[in-house]
C-alpha positions in Angstrom: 32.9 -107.6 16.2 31.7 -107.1 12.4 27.8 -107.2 14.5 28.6 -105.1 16.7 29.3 -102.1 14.3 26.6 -102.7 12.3 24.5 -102.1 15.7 26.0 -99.0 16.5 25.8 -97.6 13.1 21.9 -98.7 12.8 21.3 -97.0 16.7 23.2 -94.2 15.0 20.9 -94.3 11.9 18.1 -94.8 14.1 18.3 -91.9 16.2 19.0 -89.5 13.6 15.6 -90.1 11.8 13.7 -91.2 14.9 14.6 -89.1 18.0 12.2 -90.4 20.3 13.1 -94.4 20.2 16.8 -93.2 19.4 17.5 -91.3 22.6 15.3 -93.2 24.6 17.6 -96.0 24.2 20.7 -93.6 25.5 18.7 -92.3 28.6 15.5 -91.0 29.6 16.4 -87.4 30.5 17.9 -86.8 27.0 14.3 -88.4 25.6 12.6 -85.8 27.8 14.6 -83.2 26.4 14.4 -83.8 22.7 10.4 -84.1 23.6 10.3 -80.7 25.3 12.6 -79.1 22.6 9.9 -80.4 19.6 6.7 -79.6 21.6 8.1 -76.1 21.9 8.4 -75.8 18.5 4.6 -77.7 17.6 3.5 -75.3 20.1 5.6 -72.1 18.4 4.1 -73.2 14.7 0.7 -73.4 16.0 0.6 -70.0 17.7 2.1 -69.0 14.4 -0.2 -70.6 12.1 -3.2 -69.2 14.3 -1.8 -65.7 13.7 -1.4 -65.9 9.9 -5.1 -67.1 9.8 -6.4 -64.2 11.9 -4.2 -62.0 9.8 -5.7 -63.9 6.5 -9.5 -63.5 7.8 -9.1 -60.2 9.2 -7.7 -58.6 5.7 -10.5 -61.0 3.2 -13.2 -59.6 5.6 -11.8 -56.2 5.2 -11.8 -56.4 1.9 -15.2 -58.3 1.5 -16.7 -55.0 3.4 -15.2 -52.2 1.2 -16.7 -54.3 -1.8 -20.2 -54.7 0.1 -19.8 -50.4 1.0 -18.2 -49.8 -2.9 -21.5 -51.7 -4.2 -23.8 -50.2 -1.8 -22.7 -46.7 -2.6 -22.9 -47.1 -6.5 -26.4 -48.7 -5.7 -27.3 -45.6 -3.7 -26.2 -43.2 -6.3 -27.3 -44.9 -9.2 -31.2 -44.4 -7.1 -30.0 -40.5 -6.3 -28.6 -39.9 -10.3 -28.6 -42.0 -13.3 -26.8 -39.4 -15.3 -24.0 -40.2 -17.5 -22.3 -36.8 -17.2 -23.1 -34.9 -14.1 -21.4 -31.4 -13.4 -20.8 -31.4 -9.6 -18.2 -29.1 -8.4 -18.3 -28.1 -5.0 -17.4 -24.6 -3.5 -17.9 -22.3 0.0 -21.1 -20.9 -0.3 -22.2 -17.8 1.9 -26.1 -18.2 3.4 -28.1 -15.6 2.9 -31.0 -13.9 4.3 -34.5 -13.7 3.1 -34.5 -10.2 3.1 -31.4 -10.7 0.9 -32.9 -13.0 -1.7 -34.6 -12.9 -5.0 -36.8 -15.7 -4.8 -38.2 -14.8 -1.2 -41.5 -11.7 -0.3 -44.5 -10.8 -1.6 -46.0 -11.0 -5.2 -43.5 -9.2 -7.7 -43.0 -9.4 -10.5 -39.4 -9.4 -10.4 -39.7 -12.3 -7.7 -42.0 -14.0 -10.1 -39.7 -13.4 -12.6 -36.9 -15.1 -10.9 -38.9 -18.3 -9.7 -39.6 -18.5 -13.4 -36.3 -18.4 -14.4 -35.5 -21.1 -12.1 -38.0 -23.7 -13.3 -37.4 -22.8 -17.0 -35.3 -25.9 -16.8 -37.7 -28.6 -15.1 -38.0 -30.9 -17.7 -34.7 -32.6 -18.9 -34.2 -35.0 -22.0 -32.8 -38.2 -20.9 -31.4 -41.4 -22.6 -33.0 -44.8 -22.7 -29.4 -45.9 -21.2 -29.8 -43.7 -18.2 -33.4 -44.9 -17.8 -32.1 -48.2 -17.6 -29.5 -47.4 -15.0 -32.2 -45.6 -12.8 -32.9 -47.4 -9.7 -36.5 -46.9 -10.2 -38.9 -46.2 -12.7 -37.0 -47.1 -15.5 -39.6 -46.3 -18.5 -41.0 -42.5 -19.0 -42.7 -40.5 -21.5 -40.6 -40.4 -25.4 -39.9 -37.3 -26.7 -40.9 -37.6 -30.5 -39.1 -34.5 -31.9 -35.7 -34.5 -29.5 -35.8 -37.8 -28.9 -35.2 -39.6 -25.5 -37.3 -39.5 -22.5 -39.0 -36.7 -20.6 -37.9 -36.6 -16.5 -37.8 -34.1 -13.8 -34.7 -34.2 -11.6 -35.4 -34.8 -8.0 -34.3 -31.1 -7.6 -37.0 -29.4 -9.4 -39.7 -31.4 -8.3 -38.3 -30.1 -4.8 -38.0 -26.8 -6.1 -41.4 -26.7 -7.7 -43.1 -27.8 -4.4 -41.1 -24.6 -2.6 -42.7 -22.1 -5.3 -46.3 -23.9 -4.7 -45.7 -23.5 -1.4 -45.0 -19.8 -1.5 -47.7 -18.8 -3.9 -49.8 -20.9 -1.3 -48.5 -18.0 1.8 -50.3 -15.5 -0.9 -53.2 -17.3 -1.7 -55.7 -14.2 -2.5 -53.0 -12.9 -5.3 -52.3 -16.5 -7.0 -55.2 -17.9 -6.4 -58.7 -15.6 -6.6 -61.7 -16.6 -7.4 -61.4 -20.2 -6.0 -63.9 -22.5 -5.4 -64.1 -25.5 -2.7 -63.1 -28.0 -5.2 -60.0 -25.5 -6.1 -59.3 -25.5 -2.6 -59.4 -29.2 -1.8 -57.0 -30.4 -4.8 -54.4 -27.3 -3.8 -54.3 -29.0 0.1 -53.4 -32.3 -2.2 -51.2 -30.9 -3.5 -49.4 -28.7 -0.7 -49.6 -32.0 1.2 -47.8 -34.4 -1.4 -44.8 -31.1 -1.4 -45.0 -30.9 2.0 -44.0 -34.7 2.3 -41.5 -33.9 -0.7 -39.6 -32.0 0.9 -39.6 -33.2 4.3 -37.8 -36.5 2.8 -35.6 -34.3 0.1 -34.5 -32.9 3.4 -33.5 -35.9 5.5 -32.2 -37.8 2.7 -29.7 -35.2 2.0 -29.0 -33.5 5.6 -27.1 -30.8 5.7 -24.7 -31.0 8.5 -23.2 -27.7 9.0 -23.5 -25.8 12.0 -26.3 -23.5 12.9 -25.2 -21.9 16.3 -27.2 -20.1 19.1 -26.1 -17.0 21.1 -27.6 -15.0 24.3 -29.4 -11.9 24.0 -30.3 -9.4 26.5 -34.4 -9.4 26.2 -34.8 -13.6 25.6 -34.2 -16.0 28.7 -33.5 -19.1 26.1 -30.6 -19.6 23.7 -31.1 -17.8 20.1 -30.7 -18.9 16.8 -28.0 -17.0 15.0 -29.5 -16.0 12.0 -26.5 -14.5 10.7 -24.7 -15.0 7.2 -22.0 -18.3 7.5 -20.0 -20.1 4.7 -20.9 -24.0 3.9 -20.0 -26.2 1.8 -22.2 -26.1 -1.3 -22.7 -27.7 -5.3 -21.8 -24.8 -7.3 -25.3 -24.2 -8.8 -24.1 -22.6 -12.3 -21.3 -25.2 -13.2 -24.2 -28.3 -12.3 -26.8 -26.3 -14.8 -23.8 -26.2 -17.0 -24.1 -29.9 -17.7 -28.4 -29.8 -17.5 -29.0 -26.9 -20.0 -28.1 -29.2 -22.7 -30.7 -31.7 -21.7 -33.5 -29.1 -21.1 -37.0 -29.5 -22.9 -38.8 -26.6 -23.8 -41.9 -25.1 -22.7 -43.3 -25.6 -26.0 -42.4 -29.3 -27.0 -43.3 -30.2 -23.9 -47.5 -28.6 -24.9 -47.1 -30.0 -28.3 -46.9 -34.0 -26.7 -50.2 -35.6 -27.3 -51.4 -38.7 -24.8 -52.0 -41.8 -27.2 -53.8 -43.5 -24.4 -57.0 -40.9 -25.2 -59.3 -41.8 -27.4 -59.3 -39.2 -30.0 -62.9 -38.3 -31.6 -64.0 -39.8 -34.7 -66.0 -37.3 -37.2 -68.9 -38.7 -37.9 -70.2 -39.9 -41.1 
């Protein structure tokens, strides 16, 4: 009798920590059961376990893309501008005309006057730090009296190769008396602003809307010339931050190339 207990008690024990040989000693169907009931669940986890994964891989590769695009970007700008303290402010801008502007027409003086006043600030003063952080060249010529380097910013260079270019549409006035020689290194030159602005262009497109309209004498669609707001850098508060940095006419004639070899008096 005392046997018997103890083999009830150790099928009890049994089934309780072993479900399969437990209840497959009290009947097949309740096996089967139990079996179904805990591959249901395996099956349950694993779908479970899949989806936390995709979740897990979906959200690092998220992540591992805005850090690749946050990189890329600061790359991209440090190439564009290595300054340390831009002024960029942006603000709606109105287009105007040609007939409307003072830097466009015939030689003036007060269009001359105006260009001038443009690319009185061409050459800026920069920082050995911010020559470093340049995605290019990262060494330029030293300023002995200021101090730091001497740079052009992309946008004068561009803007120089725009006043070339119109002096070049009045080539009797800004440049008489030339000879072929004159006249083969100003094509260089129109050519290498040409290209200069052609990529200053498409590295920085502008997007806005230029629309087209019907008129009653032309059988194709019409640029509308018209005046239209954009979205622009507000010139005056970006020259705001460069005026500081700008290097004079005048030091910029009194630097002296130490690679020339300077005559010697003779003795």
């Amino acid at each position: 009798m005392i046997s018997t207990e103890f083999a009830v008690q150790d099928m009890k024990s049994t089934s309780e920590t072993e479900p399969f040989i437990g209840e497959s000693m009290g009947g097949l169907g309740a096996s089967l059961g139990q079996s179904e009931k805990l591959y249901e669940r395996l099956r349950t986890s694993s779908k479970f376990t899949k989806y936390l994964l995709s979740v897990v891989l979906f959200l690092l590769y998220t992540f591992a893309l805005i850090f690749l695009s946050t990189s890329l970007s600061r790359q991209t700008s440090n190439l564009n501008n290595a300054l340390t303290d831009p002024h960029f402010r942006f603000k709606r801008t109105l287009t105007i005309t040609a007939g409307m502007s003072s830097y466009a027409g015939g030689p003036e003086d007060k269009i001359d006057d105006a260009w001038h006043n443009l690319m009185s600030s061409i050459s800026v003063r920069v920082s050995q730090e911010e020559l470093d952080r340049n995605g290019n060249h990262r060494e330029s010529v030293t300023l002995p009296v200021g101090g730091g380097n001497l740079v052009w910013l992309g946008v004068f260079h561009q803007l120089h190769c725009l006043k070339m270019l119109r002096k070049l549409n009045y080539r009797d006035h800004y440049f008489p008396n030339q000879t072929q020689s004159d006249a083969r290194d100003l094509e260089v030159h129109m050519n290498h602003c040409i290209e200069i602005l052609r990529q200053a262009v498409m590295c920085n497109p502008d997007t806005s809307f230029t629309t087209f309209v019907w008129t009653h004498s032309d059988p194709k669609p019409v640029l509308d010339v018209r005046r239209f707001e954009r979205q622009c850098v507000d010139w005056n508060f970006f020259m705001e931050g460069v005026r500081p940095r700008v290097v004079s006419y005048e030091e910029v004639d009194e630097l002296v190339n130490p690679l020339l070899k300077t005559p010697t008096s003779e003795k």
